[in-house]
PDB file of N, CA, C and O in Angstrom:
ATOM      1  N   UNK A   1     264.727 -24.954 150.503  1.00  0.00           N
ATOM      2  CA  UNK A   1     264.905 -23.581 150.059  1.00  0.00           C
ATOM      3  C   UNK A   1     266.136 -23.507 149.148  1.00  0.00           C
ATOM      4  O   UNK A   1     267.135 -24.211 149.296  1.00  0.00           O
ATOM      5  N   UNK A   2     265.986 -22.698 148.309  1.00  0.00           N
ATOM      6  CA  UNK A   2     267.117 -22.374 147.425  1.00  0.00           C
ATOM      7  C   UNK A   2     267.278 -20.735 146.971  1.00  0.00           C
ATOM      8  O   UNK A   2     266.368 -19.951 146.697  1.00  0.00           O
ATOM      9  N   UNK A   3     268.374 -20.551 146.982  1.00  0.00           N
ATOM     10  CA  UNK A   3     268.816 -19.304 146.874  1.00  0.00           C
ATOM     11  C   UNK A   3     269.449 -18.955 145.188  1.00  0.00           C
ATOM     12  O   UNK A   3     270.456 -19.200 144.523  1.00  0.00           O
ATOM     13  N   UNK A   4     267.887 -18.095 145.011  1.00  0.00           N
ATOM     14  CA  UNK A   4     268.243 -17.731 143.343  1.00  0.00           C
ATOM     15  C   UNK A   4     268.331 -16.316 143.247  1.00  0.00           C
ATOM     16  O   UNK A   4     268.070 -15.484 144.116  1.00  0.00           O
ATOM     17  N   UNK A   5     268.702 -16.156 142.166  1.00  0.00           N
ATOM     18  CA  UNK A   5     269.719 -14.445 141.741  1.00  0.00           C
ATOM     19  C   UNK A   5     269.008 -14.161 140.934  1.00  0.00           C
ATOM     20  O   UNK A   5     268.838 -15.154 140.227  1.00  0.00           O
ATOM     21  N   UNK A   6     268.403 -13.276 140.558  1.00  0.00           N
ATOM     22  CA  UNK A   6     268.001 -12.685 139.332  1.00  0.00           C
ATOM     23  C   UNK A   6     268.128 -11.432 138.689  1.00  0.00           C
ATOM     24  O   UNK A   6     268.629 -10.659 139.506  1.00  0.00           O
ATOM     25  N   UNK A   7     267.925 -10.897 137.674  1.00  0.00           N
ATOM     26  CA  UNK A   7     268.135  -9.529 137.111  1.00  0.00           C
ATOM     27  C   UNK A   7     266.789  -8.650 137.353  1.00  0.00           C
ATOM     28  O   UNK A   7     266.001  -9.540 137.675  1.00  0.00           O
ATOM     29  N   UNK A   8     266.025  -7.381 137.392  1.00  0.00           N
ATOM     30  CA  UNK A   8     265.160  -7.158 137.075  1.00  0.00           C
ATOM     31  C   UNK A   8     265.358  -6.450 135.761  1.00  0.00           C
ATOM     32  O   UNK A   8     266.504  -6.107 135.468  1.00  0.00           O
ATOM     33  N   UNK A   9     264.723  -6.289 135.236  1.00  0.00           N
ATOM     34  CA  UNK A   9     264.210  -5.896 133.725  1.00  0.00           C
ATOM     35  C   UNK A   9     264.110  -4.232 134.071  1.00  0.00           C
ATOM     36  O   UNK A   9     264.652  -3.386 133.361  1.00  0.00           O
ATOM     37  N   UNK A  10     263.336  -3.923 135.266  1.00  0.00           N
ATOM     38  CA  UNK A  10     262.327  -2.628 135.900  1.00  0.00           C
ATOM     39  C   UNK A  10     264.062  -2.117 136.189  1.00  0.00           C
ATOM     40  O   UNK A  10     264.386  -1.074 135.621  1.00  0.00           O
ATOM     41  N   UNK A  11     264.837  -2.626 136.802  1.00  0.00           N
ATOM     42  CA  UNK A  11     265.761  -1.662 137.833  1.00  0.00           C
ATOM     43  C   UNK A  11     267.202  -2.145 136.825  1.00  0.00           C
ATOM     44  O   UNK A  11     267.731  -1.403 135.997  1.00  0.00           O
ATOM     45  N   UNK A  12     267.625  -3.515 137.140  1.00  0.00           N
ATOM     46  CA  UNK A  12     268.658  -3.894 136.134  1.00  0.00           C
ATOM     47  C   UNK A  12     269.469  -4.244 137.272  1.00  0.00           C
ATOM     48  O   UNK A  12     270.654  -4.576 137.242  1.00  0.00           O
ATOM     49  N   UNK A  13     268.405  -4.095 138.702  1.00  0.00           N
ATOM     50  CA  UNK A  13     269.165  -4.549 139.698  1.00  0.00           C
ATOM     51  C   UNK A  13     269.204  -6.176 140.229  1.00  0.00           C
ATOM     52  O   UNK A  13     268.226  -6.897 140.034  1.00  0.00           O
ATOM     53  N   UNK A  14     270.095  -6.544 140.731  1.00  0.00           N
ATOM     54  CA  UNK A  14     270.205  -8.161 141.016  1.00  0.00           C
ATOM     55  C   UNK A  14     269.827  -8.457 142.534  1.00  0.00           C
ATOM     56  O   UNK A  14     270.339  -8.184 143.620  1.00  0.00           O
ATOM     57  N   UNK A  15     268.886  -9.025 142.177  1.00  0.00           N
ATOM     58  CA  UNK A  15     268.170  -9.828 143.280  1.00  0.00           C
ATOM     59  C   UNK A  15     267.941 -11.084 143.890  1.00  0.00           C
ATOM     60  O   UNK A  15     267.102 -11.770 143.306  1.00  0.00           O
ATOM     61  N   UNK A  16     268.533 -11.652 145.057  1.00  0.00           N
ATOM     62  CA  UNK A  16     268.098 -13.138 145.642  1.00  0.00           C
ATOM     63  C   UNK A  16     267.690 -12.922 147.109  1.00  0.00           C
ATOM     64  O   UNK A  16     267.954 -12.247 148.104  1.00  0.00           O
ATOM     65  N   UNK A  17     266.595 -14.259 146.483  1.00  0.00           N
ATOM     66  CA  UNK A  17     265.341 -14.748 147.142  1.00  0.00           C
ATOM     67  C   UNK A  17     265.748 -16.183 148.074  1.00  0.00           C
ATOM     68  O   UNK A  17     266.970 -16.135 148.215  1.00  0.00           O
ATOM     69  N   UNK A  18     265.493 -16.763 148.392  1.00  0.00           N
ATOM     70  CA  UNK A  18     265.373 -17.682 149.102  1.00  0.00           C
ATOM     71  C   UNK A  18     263.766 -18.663 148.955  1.00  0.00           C
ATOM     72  O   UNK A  18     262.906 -18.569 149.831  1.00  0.00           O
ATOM     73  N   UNK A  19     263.618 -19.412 147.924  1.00  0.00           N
ATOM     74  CA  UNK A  19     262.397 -20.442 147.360  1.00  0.00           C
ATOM     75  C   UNK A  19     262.542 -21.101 147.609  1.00  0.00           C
ATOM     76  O   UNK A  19     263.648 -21.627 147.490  1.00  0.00           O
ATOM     77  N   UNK A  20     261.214 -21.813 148.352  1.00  0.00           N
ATOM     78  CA  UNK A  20     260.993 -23.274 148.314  1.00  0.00           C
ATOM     79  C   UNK A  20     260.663 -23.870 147.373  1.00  0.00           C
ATOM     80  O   UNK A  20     259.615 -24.484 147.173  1.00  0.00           O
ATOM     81  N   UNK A  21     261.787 -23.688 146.557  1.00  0.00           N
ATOM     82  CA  UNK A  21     261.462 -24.757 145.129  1.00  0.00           C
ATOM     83  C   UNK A  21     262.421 -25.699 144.988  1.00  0.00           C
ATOM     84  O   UNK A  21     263.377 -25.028 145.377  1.00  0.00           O
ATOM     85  N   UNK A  22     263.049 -27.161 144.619  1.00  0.00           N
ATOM     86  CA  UNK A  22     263.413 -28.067 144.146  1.00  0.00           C
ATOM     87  C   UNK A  22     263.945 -27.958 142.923  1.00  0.00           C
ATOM     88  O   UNK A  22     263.207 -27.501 142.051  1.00  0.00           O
ATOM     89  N   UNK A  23     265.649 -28.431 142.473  1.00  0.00           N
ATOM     90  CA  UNK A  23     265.976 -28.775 141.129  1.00  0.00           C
ATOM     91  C   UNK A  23     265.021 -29.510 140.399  1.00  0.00           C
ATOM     92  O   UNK A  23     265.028 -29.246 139.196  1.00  0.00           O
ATOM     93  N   UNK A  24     264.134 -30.422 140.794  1.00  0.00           N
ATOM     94  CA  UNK A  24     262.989 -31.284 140.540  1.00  0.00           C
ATOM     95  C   UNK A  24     261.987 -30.496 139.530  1.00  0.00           C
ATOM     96  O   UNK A  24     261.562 -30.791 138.413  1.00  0.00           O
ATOM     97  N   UNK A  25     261.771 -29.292 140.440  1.00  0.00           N
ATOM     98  CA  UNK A  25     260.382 -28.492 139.840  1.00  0.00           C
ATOM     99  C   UNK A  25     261.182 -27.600 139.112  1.00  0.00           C
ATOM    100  O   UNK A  25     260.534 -26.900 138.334  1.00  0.00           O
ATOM    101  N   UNK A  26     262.548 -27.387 139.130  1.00  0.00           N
ATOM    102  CA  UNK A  26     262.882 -26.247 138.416  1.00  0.00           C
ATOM    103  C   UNK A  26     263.212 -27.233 137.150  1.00  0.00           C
ATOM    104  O   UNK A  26     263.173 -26.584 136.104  1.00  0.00           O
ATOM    105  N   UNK A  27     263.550 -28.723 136.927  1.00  0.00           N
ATOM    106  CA  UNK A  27     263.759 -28.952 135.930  1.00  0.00           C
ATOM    107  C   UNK A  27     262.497 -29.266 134.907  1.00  0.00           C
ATOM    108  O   UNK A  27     262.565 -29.519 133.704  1.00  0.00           O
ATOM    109  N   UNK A  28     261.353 -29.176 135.727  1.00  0.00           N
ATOM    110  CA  UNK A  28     260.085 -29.501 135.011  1.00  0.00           C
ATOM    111  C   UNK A  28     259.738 -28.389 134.215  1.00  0.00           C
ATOM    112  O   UNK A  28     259.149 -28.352 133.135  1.00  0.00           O
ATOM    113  N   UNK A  29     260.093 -27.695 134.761  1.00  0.00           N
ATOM    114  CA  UNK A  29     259.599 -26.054 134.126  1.00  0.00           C
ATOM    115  C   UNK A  29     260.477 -25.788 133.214  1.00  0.00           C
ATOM    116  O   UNK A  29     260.029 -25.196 132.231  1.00  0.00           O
ATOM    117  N   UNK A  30     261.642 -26.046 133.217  1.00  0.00           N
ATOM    118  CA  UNK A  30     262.533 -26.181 132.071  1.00  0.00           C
ATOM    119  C   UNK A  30     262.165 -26.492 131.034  1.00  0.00           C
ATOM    120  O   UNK A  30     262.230 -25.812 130.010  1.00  0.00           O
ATOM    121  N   UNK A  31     261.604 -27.864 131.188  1.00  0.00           N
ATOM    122  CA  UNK A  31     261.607 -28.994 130.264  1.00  0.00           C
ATOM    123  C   UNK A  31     259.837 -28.807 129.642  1.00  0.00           C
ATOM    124  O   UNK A  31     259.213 -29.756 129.168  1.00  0.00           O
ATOM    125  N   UNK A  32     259.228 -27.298 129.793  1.00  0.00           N
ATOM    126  CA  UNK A  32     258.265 -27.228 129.458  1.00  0.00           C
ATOM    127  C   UNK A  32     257.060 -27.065 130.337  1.00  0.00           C
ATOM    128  O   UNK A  32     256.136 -26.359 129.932  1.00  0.00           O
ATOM    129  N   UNK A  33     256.997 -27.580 131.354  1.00  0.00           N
ATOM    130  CA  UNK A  33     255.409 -27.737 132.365  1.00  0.00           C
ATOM    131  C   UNK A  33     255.551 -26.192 132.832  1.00  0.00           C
ATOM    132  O   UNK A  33     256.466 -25.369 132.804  1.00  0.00           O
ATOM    133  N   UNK A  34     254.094 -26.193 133.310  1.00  0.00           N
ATOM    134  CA  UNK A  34     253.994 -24.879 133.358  1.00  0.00           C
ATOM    135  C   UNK A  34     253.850 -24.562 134.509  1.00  0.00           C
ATOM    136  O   UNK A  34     253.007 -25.167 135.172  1.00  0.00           O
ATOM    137  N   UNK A  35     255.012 -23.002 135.398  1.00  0.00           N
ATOM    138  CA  UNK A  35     255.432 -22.949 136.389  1.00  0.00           C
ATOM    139  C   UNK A  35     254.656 -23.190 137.182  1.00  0.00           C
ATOM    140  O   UNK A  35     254.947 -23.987 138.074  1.00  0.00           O
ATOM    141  N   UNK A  36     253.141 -22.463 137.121  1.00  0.00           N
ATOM    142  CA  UNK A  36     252.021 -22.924 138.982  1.00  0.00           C
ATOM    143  C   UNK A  36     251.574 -24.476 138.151  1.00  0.00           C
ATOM    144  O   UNK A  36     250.358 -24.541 138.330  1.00  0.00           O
ATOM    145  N   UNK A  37     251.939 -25.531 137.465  1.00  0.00           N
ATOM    146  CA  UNK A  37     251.903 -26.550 137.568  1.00  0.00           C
ATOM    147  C   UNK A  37     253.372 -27.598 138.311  1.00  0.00           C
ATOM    148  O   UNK A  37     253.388 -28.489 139.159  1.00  0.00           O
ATOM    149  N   UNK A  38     254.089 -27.160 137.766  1.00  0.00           N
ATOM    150  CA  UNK A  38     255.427 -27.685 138.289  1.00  0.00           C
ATOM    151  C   UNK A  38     255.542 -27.067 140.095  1.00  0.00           C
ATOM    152  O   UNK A  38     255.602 -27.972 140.928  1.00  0.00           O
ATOM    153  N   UNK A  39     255.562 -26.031 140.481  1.00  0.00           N
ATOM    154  CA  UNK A  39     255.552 -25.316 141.728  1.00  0.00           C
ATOM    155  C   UNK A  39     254.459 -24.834 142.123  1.00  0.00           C
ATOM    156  O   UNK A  39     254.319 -23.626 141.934  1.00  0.00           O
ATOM    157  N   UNK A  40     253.534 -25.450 142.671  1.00  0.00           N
ATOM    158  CA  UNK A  40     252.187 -25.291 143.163  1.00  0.00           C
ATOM    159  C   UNK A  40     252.469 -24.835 144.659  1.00  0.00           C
ATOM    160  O   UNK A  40     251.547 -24.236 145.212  1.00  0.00           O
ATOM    161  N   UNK A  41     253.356 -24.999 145.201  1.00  0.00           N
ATOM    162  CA  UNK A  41     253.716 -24.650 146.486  1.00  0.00           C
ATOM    163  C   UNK A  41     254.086 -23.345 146.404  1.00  0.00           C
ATOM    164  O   UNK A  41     254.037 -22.863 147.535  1.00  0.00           O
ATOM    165  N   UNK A  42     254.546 -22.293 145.335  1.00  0.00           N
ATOM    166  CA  UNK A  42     255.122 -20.829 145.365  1.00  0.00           C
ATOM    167  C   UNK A  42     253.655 -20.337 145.462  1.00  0.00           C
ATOM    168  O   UNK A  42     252.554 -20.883 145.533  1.00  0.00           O
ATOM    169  N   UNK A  43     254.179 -18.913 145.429  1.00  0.00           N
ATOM    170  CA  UNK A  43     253.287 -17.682 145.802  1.00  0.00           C
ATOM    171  C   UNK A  43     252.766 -17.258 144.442  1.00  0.00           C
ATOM    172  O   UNK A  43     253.157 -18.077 143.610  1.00  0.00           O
ATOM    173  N   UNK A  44     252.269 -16.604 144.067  1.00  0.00           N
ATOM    174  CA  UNK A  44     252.116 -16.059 142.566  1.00  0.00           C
ATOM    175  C   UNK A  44     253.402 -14.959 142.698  1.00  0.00           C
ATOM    176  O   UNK A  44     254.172 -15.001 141.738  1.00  0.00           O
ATOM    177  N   UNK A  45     253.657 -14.207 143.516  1.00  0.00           N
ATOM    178  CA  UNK A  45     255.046 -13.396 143.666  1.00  0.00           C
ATOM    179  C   UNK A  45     256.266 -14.254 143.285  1.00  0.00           C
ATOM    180  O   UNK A  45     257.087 -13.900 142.438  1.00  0.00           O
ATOM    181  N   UNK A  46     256.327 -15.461 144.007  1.00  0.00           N
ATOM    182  CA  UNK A  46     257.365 -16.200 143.840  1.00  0.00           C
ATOM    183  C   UNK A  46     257.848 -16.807 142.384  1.00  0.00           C
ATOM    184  O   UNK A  46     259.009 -17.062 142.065  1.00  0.00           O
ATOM    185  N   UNK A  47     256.879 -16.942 141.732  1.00  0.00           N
ATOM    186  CA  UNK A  47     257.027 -17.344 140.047  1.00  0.00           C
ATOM    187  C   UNK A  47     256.947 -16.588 139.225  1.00  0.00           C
ATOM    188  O   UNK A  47     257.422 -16.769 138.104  1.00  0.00           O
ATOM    189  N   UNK A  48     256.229 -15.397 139.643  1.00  0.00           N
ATOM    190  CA  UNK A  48     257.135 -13.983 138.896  1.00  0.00           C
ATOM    191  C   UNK A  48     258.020 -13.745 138.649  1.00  0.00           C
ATOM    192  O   UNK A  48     258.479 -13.599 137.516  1.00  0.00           O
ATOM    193  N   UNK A  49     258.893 -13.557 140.394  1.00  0.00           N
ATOM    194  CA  UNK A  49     260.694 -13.398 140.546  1.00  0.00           C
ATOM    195  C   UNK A  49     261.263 -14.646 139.715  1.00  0.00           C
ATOM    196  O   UNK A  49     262.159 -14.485 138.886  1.00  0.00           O
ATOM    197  N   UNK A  50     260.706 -15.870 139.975  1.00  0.00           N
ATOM    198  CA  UNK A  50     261.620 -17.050 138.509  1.00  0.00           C
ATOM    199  C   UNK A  50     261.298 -16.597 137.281  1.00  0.00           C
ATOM    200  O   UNK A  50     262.139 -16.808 136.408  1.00  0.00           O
ATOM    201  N   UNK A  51     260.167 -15.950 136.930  1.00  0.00           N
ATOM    202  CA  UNK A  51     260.136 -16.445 135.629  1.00  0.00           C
ATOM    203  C   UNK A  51     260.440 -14.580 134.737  1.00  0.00           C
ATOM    204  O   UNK A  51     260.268 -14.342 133.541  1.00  0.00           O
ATOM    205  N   UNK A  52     260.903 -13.580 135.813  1.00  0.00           N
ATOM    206  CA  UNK A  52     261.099 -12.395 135.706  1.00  0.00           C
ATOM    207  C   UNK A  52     262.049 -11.651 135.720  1.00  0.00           C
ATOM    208  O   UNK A  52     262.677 -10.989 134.894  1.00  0.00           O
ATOM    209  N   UNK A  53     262.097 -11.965 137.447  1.00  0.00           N
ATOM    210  CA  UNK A  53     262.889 -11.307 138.017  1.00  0.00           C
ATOM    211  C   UNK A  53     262.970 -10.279 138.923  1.00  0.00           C
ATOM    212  O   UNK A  53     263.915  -9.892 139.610  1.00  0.00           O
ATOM    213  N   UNK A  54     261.635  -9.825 138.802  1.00  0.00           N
ATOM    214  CA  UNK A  54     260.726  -8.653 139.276  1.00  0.00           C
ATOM    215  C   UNK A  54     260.667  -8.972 140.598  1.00  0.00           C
ATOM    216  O   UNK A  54     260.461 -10.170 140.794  1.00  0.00           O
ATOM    217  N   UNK A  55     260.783  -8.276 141.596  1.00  0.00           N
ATOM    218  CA  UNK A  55     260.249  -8.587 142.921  1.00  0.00           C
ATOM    219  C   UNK A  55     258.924  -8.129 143.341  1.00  0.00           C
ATOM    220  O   UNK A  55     258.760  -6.912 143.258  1.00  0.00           O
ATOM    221  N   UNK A  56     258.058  -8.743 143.721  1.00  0.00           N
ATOM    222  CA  UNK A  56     256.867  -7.962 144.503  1.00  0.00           C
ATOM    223  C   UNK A  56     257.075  -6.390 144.749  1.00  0.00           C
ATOM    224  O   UNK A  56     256.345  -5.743 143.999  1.00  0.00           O
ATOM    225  N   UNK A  57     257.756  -5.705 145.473  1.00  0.00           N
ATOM    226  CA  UNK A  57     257.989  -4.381 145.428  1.00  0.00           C
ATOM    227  C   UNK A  57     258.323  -3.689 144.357  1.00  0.00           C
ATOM    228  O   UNK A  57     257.939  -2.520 144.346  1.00  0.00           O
ATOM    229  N   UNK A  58     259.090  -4.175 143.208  1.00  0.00           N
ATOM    230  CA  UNK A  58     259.400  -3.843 142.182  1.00  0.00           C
ATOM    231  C   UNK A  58     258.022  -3.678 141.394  1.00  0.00           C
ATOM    232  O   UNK A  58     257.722  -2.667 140.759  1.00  0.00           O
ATOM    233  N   UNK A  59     257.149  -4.931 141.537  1.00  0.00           N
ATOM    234  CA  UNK A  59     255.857  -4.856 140.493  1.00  0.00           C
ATOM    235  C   UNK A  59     254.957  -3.500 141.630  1.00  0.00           C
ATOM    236  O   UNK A  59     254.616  -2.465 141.058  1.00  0.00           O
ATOM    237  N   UNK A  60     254.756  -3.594 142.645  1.00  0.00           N
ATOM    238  CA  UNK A  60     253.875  -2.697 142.949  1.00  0.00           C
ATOM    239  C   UNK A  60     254.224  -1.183 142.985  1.00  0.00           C
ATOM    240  O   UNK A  60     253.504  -0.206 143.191  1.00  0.00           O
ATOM    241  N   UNK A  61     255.627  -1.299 142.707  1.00  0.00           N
ATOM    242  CA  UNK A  61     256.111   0.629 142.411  1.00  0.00           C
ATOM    243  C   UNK A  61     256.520   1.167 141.389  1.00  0.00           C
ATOM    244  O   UNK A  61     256.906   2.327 141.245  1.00  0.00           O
ATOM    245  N   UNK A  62     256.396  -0.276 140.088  1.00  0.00           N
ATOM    246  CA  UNK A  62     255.612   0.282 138.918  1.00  0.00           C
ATOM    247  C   UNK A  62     254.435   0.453 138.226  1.00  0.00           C
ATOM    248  O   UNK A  62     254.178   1.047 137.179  1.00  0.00           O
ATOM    249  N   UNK A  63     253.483  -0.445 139.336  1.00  0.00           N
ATOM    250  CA  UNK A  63     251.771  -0.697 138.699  1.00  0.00           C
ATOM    251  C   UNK A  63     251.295  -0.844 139.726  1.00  0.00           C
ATOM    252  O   UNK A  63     250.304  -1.572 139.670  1.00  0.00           O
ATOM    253  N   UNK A  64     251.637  -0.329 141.109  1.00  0.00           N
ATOM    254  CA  UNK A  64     250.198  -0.266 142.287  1.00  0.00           C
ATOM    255  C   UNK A  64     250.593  -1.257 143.188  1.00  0.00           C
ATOM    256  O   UNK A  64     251.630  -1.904 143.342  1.00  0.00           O
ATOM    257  N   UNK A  65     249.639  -1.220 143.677  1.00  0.00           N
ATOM    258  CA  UNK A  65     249.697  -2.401 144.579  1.00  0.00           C
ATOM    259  C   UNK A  65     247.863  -3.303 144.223  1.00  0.00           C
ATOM    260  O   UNK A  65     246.855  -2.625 144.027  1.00  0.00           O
ATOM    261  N   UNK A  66     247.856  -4.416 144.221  1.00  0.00           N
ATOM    262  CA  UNK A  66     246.533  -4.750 144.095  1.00  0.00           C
ATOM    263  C   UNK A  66     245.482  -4.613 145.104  1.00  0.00           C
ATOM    264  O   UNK A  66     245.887  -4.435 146.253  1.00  0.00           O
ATOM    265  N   UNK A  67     244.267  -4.656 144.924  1.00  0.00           N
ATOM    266  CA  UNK A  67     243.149  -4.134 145.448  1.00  0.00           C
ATOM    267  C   UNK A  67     242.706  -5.329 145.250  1.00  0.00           C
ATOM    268  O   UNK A  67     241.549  -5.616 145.554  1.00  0.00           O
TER     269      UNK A  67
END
């Protein structure tokens, strides 16, 4: 697990998560591969918040919740 910070875009508020992701997979994704290839183990929520910032609650109390 690793503990990342992020901004949201939606609020401008700062947010950390706690991911089971690896410097490993975070440097792959860096270096180009593409995040649900590099981190196949996250959530689709979870590579949002990396690649966003957005939290799950954040996306569903500006666009719903999915059905």
């Amino acid at each position: 697990m690793m503990k990342i910070t992020k901004t949201s875009p939606f609020s401008g508020v700062s947010h950390t998560l706690d991911i089971p992701v690896t410097e490993e997979q975070l440097q792959k994704w860096s270096n180009g591969m593409l995040i649900q290839n590099a981190m196949p183990n996250l959530t689709s929520d979870e590579r949002e918040f990396l690649m966003t910032g957005i939290t799950a609650s954040e996306w569903a109390e500006t666009f719903g919740e999915d059905e």
